[in-house]
N, C-alpha and C positions, 0 to 999 in steps of 0.2 A: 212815625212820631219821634220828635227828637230823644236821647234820653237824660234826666237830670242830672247833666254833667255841666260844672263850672270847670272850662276848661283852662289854667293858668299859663297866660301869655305873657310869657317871662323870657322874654330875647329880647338882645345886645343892642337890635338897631328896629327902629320902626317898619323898615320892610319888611325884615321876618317878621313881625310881628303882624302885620298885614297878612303874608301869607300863611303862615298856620291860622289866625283866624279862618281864612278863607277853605282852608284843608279839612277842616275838622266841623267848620258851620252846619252843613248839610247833617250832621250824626248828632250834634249835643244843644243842650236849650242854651246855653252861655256861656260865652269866653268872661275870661274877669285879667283886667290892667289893673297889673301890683305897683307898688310907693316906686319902685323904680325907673320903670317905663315912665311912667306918669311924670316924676320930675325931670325925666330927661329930655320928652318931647309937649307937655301940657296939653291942654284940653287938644289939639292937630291930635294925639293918638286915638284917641277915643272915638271921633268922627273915622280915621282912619282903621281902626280894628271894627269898625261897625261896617264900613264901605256900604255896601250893596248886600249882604246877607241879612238874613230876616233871623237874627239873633239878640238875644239879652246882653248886655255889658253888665258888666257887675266891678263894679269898683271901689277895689280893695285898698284905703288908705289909711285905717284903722287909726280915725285922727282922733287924737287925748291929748285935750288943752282947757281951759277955763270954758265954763258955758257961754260967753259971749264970743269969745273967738272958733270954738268949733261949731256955733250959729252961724257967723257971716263965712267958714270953711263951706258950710253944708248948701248951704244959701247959692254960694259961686257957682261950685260942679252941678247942686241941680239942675240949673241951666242947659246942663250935656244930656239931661236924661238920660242918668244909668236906672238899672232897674234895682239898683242896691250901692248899700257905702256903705262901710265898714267904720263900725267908732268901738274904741274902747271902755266896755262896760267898767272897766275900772278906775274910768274917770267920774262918776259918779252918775247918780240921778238923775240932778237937775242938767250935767252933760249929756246924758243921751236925751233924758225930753228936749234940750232947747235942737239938739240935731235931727230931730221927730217935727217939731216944732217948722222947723226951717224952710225942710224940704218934703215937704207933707204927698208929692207925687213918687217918692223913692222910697222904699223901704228899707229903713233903717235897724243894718245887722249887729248887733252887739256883738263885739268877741270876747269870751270869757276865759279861757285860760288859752294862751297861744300851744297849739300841740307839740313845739320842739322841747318845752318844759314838762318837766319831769319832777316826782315828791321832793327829789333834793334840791334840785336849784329850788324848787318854790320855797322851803326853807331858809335857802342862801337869800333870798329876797325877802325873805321877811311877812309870806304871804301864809298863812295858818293853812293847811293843806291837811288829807290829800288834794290833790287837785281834781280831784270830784266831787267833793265835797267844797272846796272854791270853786268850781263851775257851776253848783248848785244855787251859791251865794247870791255870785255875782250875773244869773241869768234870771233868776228872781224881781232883783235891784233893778234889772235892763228892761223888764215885761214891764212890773208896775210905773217906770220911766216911758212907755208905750212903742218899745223897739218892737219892728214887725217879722225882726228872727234872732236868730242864734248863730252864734260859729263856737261849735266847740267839736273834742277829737273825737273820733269812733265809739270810745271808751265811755264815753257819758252819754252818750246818743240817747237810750233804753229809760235813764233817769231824768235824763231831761223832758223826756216827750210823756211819762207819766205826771210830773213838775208842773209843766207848763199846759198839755192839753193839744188838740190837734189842729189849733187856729195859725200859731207862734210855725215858722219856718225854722228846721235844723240845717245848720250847713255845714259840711263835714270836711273838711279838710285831714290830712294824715291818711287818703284812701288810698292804699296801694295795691293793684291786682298780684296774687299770689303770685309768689317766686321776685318783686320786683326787688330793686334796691329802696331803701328806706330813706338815704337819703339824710336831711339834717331833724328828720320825724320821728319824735320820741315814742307818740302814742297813736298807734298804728292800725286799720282793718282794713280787708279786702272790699271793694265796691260789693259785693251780695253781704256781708256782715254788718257794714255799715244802713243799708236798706233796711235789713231782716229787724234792727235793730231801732228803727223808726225816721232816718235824715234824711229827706226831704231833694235836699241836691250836694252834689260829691263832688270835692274840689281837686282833681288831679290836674297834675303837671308834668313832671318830666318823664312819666312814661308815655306820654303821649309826644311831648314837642323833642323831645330826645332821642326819640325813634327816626330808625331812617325813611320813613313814611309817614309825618302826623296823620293824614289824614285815614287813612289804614289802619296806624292805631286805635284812631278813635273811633272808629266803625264796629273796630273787633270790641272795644272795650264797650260800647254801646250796646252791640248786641246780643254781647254777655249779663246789661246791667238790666237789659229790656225781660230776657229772659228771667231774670230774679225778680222782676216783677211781677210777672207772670204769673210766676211759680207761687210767690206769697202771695198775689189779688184773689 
């Protein structure tokens, strides 16, 4: 069985990005094409990191625009069938309903505080913090809007799935297996911390595609994460 890993296909050129998909498929439920890939090759990447592997896309574009424009946003990519897209819960309400709205066969992820933010930049921005308690706010605002999960870091995981209930999907980005490098990741847990703690699917990246084996990474990191499921089921 796969494990709830979003694995983040974040290379330079679309072939790599083909083949870590390909490396890593057989071990985890979903690759996910970040803003970057995405503008550099358009909807061709998507069909292309999906190829032939019987995996989720998950696409990460964390669009925050006026409700009518990140309607006909949502509208276009549905089309691709990812099994997720990323909107900024801080666009409001009637932003993520009309993106609920749009693409009503996709599950639409609310991101509530991006995990390289930390109490003081949310400060410098002007956002009432901590930022667990604006993750609180602002995944509240995203459920009753009818988003069908969450992207928030490690650290809120526990509050949020008390918050919210065990319908709403957590997705955890900021997961690093112990000992890794951290990266541009302010707010940080290991894939069994992150679990232990209720999210649903774990977003790592470059210890996986950074490795001189993706797809060896993502086996071992698999069936370390299988085992903590295990362990807590």
């Amino acid at each position: 069985m796969a494990a709830p890993i979003a694995v983040a296909i974040d290379a330079p050129e679309i072939e790599t990005a083909a083949r870590w998909a390909s490396a890593v498929a057989p071990h985890v439920s979903t690759v996910k094409v970040g803003l970057e890939l995405y503008l550099r090759y358009g909807p061709e990447v998507i069909t292309t990191v999906r190829g032939a592997n019987r995996v989720s896309v998950f696409l990460d574009l964390k669009l925050h625009d006026i409700p009518a424009t990140v309607a006909g946003a949502a509208r276009n990519v549905a089309r691709l069938k990812p099994s997720i897209l990323t909107v900024h819960a801080a666009g409001g309400r009637d932003m993520v309903r009309a993106a609920v709205e749009a693409a009503p066969d996709t599950t639409i992820a609310a991101v509530t505080v991006l995990t390289s933010l930390d109490d003081a930049e949310l400060e410098r921005i002007g956002m009432v913090g901590p930022a667990s308690d604006a993750a609180r706010r602002l995944a509240e605002l995203a459920v009753e809007a009818g988003a069908g999960a969450l992207v928030c870091s490690p650290h809120e995981v526990a509050q949020l799935r008390a918050d919210v209930g065990p319908d709403v999907r957590l997705i955890t980005p900021g997961v690093r297996p112990a000992g890794a490098d951290r990266g541009d990741q302010a707010r940080v847990a290991t894939p069994e911390q992150a679990l232990a703690s209720g999210a649903d699917l774990l977003v790592i990246g470059r210890p996986i595609t950074r490795a001189a084996d993706p797809g060896a990474a993502a086996a071992s990191i698999a069936a370390a994460v299988r085992r903590s499921e295990a362990v807590g089921g």
